[in-house]
Structure formats: C-alpha cells, structure tokens
PQR file of N, CA, C, O and H, with PARSE charges and radii, in Angstrom:
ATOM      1  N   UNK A   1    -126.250 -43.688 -16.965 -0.4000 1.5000
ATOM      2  CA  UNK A   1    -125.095 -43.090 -16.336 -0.0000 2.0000
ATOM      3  C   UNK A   1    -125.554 -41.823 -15.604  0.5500 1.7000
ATOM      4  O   UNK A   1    -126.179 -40.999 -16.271 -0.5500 1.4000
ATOM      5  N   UNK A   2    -125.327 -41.585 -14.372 -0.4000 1.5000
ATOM      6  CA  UNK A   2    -125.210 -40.154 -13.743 -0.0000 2.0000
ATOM      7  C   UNK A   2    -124.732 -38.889 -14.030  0.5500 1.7000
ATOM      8  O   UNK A   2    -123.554 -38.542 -14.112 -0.5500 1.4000
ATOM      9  H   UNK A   2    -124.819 -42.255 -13.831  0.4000 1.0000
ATOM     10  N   UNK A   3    -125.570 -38.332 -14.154 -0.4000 1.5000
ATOM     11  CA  UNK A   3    -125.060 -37.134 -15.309 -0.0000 2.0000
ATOM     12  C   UNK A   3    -125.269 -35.902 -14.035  0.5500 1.7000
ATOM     13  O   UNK A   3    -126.326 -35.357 -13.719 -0.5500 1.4000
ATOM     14  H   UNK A   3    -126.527 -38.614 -14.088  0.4000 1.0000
ATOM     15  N   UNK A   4    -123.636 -35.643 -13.335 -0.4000 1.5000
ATOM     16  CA  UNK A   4    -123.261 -35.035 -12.074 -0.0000 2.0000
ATOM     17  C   UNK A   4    -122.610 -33.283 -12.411  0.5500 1.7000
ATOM     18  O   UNK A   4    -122.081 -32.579 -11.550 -0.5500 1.4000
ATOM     19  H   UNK A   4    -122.777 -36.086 -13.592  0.4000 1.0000
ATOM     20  N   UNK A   5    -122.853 -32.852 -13.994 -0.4000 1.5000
ATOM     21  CA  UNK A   5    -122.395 -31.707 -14.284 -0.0000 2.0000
ATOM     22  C   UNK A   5    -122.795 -30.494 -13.408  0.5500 1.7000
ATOM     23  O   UNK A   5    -122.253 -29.392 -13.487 -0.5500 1.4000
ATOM     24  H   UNK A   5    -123.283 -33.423 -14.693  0.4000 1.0000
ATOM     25  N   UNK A   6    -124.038 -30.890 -12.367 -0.4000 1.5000
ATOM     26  CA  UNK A   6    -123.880 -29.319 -11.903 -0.0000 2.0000
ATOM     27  C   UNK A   6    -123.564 -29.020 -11.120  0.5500 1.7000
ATOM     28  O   UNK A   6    -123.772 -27.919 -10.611 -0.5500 1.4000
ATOM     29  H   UNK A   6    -124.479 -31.785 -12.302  0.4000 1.0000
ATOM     30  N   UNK A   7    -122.489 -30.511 -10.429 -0.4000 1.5000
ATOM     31  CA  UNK A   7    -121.625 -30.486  -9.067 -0.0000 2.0000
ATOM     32  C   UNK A   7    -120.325 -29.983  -9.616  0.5500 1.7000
ATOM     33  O   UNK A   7    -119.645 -29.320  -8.832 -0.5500 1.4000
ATOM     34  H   UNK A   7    -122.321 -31.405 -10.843  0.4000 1.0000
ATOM     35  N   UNK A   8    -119.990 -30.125 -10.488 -0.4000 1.5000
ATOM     36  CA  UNK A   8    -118.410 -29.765 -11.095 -0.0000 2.0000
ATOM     37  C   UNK A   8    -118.307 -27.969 -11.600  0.5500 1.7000
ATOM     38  O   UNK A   8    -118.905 -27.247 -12.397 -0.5500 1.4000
ATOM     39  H   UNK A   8    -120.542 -30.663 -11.125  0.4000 1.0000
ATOM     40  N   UNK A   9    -117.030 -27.796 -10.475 -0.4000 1.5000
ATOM     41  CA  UNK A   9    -117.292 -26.265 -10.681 -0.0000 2.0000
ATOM     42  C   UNK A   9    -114.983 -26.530 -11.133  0.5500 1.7000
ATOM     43  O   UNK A   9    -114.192 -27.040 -10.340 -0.5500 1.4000
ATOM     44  H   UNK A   9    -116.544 -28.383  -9.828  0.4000 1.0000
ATOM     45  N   UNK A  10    -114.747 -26.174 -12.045 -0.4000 1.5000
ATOM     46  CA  UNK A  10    -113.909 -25.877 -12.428 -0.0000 2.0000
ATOM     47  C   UNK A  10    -112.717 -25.027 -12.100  0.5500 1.7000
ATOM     48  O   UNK A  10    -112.851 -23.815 -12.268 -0.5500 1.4000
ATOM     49  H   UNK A  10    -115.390 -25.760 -12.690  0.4000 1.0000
ATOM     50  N   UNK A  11    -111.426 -25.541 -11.602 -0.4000 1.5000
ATOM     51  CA  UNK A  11    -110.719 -25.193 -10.729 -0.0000 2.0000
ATOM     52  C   UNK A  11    -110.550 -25.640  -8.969  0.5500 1.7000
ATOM     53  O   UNK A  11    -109.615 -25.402  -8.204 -0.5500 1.4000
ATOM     54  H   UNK A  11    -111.317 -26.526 -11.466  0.4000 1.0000
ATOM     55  N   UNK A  12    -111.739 -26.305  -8.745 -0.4000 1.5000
ATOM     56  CA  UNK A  12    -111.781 -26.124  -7.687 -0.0000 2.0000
ATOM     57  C   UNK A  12    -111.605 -27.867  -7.015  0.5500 1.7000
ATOM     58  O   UNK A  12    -112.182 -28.348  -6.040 -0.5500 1.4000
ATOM     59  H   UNK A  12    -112.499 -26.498  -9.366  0.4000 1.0000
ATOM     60  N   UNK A  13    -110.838 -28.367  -7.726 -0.4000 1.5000
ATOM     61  CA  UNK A  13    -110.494 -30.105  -7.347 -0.0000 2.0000
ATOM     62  C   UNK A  13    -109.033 -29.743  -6.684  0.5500 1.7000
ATOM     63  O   UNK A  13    -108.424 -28.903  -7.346 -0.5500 1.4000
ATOM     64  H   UNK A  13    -110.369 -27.977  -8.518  0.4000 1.0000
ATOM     65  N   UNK A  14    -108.417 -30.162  -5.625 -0.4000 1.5000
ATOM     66  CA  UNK A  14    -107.070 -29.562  -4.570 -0.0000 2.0000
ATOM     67  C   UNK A  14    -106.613 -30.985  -5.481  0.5500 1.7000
ATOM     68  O   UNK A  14    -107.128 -32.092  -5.639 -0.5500 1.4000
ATOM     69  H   UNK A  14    -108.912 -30.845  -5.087  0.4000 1.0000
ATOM     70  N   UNK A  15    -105.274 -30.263  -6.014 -0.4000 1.5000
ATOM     71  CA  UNK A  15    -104.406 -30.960  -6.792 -0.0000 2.0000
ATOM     72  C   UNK A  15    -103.100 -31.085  -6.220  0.5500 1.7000
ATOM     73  O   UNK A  15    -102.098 -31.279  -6.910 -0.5500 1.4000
ATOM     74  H   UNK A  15    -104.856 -29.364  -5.886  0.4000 1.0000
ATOM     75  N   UNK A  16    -103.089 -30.979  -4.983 -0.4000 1.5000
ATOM     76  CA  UNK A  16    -101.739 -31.139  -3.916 -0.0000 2.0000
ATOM     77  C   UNK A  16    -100.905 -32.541  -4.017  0.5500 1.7000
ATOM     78  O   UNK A  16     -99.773 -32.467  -3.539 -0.5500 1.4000
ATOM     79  H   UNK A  16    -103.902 -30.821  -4.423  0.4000 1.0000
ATOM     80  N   UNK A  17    -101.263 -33.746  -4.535 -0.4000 1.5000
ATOM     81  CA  UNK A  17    -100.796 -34.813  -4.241 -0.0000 2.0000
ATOM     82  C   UNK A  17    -100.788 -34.840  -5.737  0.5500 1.7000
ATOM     83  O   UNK A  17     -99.610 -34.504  -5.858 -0.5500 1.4000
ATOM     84  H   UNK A  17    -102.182 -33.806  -4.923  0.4000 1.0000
ATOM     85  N   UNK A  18    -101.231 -34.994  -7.049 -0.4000 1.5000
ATOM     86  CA  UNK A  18    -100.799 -34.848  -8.031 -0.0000 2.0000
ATOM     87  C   UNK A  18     -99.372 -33.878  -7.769  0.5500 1.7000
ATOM     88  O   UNK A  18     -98.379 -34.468  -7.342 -0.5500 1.4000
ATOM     89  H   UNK A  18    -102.188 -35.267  -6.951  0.4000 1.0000
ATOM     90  N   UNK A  19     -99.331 -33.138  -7.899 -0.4000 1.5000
ATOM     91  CA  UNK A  19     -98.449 -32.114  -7.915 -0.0000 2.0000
ATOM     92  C   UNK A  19     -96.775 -32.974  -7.142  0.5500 1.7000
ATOM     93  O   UNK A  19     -95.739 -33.377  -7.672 -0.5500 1.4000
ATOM     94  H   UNK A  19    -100.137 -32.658  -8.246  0.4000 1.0000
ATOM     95  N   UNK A  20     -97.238 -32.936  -5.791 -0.4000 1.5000
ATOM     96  CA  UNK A  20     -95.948 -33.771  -5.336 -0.0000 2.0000
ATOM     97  C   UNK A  20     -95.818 -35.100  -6.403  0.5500 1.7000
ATOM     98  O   UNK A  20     -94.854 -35.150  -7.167 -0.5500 1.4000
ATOM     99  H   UNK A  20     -98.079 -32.609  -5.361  0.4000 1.0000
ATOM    100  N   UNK A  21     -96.791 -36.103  -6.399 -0.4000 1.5000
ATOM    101  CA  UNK A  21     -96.146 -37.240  -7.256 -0.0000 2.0000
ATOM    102  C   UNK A  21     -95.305 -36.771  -8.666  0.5500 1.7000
ATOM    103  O   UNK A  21     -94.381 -37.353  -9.235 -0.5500 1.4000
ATOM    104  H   UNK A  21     -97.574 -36.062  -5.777  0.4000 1.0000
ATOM    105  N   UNK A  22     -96.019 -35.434  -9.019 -0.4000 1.5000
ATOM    106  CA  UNK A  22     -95.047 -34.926 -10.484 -0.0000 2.0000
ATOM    107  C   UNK A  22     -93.877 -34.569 -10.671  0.5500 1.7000
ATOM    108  O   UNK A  22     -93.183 -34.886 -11.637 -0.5500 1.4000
ATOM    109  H   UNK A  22     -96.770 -34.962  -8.557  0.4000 1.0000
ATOM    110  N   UNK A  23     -93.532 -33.804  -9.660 -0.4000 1.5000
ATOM    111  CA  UNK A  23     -92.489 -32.863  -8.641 -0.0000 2.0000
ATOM    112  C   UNK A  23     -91.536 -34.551  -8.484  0.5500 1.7000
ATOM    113  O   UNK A  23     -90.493 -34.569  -9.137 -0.5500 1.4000
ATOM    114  H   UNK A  23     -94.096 -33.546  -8.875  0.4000 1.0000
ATOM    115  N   UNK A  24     -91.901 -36.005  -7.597 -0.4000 1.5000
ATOM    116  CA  UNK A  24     -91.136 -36.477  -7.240 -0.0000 2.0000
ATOM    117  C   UNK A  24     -90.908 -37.756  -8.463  0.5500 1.7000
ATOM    118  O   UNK A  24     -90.149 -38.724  -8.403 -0.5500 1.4000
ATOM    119  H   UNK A  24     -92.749 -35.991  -7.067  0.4000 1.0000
ATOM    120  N   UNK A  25     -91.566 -37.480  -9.219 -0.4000 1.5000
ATOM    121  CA  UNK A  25     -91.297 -38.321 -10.695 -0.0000 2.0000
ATOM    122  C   UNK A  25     -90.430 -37.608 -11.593  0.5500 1.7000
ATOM    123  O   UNK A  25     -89.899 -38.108 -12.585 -0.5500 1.4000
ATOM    124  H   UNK A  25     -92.182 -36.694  -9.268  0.4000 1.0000
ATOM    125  N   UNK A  26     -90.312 -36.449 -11.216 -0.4000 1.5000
ATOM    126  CA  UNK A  26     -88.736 -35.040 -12.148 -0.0000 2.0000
ATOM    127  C   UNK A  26     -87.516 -35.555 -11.593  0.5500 1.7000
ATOM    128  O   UNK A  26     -86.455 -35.927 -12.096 -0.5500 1.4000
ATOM    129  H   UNK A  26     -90.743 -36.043 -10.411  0.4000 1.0000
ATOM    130  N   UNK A  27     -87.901 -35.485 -10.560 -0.4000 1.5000
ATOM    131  CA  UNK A  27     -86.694 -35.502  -9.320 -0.0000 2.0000
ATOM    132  C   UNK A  27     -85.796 -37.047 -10.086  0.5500 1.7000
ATOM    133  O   UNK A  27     -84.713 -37.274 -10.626 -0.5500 1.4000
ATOM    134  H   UNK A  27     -88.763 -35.183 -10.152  0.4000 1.0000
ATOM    135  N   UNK A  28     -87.312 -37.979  -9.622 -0.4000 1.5000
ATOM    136  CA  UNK A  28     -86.352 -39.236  -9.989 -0.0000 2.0000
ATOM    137  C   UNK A  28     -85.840 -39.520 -11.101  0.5500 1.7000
ATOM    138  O   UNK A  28     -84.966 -40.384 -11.171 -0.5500 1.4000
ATOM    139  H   UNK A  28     -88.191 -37.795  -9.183  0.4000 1.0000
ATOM    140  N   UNK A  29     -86.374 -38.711 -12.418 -0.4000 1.5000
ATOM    141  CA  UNK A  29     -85.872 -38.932 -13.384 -0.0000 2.0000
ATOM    142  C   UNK A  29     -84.706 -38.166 -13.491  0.5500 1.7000
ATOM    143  O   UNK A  29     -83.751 -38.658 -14.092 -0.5500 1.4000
ATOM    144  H   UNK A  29     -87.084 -38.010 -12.361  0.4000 1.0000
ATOM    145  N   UNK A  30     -84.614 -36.921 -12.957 -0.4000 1.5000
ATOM    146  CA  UNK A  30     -83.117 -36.209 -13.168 -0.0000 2.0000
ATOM    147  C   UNK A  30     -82.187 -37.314 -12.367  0.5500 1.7000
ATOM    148  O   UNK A  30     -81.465 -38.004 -13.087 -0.5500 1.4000
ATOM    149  H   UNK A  30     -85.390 -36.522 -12.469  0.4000 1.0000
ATOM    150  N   UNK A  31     -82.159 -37.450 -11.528 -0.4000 1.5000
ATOM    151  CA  UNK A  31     -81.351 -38.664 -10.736 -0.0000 2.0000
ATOM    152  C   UNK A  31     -80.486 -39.586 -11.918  0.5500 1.7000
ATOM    153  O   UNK A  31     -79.373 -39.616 -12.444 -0.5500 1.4000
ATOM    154  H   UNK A  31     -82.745 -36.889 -10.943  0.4000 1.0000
ATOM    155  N   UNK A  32     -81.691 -40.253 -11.948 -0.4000 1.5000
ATOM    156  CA  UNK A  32     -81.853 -41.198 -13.037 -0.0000 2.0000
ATOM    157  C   UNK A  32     -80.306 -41.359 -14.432  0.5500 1.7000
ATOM    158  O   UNK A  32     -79.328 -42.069 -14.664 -0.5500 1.4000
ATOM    159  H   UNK A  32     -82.595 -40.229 -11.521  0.4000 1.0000
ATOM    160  N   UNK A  33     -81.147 -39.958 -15.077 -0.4000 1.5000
ATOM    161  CA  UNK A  33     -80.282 -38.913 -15.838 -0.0000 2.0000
ATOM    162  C   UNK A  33     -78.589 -38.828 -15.733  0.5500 1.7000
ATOM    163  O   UNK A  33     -77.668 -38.864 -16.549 -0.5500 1.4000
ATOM    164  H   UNK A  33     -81.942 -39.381 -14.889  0.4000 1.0000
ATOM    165  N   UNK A  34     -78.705 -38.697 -14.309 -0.4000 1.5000
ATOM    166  CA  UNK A  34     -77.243 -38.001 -14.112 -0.0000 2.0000
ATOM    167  C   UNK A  34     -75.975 -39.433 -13.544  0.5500 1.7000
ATOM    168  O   UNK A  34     -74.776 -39.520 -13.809 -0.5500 1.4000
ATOM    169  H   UNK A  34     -79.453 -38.667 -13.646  0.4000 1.0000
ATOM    170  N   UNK A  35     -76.894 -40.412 -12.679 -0.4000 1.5000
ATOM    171  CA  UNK A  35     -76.330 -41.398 -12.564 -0.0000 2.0000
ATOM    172  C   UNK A  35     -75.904 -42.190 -14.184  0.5500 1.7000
ATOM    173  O   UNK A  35     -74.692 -42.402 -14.208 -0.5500 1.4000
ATOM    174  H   UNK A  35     -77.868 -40.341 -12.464  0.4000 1.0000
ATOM    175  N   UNK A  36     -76.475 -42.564 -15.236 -0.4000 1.5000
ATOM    176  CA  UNK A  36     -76.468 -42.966 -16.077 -0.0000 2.0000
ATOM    177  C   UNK A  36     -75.545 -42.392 -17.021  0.5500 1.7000
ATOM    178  O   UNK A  36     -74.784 -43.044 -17.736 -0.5500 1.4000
ATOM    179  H   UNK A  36     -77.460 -42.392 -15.217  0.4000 1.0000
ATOM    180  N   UNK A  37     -75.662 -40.997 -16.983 -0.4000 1.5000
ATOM    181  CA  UNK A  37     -74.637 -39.810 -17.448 -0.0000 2.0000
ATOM    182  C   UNK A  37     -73.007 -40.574 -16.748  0.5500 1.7000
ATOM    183  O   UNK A  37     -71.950 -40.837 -17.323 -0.5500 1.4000
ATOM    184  H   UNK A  37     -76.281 -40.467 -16.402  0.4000 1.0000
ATOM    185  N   UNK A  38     -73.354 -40.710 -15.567 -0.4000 1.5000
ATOM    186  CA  UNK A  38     -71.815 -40.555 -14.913 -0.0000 2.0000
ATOM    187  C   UNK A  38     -71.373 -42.093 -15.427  0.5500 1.7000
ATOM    188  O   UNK A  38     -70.355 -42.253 -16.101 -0.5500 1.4000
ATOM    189  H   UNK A  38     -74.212 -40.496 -15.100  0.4000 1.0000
ATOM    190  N   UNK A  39     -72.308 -43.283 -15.011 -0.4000 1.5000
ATOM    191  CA  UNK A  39     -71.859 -44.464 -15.398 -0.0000 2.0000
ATOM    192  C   UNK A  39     -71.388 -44.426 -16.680  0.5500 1.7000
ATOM    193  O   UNK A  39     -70.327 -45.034 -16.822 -0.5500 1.4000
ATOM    194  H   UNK A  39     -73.134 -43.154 -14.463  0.4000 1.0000
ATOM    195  N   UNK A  40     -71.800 -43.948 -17.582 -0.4000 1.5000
ATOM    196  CA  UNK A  40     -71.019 -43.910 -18.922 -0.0000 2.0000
ATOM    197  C   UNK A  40     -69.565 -43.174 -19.285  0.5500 1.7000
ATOM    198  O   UNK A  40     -68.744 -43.354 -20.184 -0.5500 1.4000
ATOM    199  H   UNK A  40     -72.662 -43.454 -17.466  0.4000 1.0000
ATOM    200  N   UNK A  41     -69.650 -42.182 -18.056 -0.4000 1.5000
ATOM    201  CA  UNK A  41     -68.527 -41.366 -18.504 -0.0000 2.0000
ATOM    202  C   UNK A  41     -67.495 -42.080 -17.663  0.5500 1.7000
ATOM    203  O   UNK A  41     -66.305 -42.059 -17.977 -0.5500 1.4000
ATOM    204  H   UNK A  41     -70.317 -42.036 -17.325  0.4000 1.0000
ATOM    205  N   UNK A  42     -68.004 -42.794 -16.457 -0.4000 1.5000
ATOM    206  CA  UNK A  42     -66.957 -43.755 -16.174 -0.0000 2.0000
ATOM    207  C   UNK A  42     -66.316 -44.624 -16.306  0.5500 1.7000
ATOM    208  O   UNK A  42     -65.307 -45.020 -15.723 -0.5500 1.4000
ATOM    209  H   UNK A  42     -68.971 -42.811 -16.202  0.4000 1.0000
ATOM    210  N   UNK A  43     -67.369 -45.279 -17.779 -0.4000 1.5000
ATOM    211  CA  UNK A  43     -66.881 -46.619 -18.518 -0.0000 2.0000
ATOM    212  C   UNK A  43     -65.870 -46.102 -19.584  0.5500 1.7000
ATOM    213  O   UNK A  43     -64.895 -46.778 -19.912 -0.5500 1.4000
ATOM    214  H   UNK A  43     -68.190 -44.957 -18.253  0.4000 1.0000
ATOM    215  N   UNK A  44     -66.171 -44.741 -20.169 -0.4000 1.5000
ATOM    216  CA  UNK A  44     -65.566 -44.510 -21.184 -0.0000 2.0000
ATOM    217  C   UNK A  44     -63.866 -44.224 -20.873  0.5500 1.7000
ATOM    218  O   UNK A  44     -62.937 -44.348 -21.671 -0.5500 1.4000
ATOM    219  H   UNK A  44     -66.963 -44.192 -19.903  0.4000 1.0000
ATOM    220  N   UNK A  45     -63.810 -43.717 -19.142 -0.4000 1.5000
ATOM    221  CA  UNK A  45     -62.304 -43.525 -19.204 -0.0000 2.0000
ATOM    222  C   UNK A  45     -61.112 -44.515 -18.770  0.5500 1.7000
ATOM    223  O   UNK A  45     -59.907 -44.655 -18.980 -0.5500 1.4000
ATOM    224  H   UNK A  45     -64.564 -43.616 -18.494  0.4000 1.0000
ATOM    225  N   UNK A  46     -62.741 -45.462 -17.626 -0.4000 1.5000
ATOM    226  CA  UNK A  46     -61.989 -46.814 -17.449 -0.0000 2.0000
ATOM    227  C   UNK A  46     -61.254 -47.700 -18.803  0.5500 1.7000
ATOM    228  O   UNK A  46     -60.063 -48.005 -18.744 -0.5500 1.4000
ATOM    229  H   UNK A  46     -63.720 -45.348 -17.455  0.4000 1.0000
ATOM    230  N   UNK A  47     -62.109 -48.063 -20.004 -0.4000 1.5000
ATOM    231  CA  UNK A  47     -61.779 -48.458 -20.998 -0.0000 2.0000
ATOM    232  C   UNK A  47     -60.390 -47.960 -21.702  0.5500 1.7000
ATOM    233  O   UNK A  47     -59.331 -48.549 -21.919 -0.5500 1.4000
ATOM    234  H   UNK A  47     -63.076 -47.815 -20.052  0.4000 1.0000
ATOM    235  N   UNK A  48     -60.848 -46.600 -21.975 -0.4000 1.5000
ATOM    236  CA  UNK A  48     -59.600 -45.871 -22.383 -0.0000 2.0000
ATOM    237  C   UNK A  48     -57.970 -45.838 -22.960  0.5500 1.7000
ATOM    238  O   UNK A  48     -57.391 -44.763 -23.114 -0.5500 1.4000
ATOM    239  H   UNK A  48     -61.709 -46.122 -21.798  0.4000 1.0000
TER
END
C-alpha cells in the first residue's frame, strides 16, 4: 500500500461541497419534518 503521509497536511482539504450537501440534507429533512407534522395535524381534525 502507498504510504502518502507526507502529502497530507491537515486542514487543508476545501470542504465546500460537503458542507452544501449537509446544509441541503437539514433543509430537506426540516421540510420533511414539518410537512409530516402538518399531515398529521390535518388528519387529526379532519377525523375529529
């Protein structure tokens, strides 16, 4: 195996596109969240 440790300097990998995919995986889960939130609160008063 290639043993590349004295190319790796720490901190210094640009983490820009991690960052957005994390940022737009919150997003979709709050979405997510709040639609699911509402569908329930809409079943509960339809039923009612």
């Amino acid at each position: 195996m290639a043993d590349h440790k004295d190319d790796f300097k720490p901190g210094s990998m640009d983490i820009r596109e991690q960052e957005k995919t994390f940022v737009g995986f919150l997003n979709f889960t709050k979405w997510g969240v709040i639609i699911t939130i509402a569908i329930l609160i809409f079943m509960a008063l339809v039923n009612a």
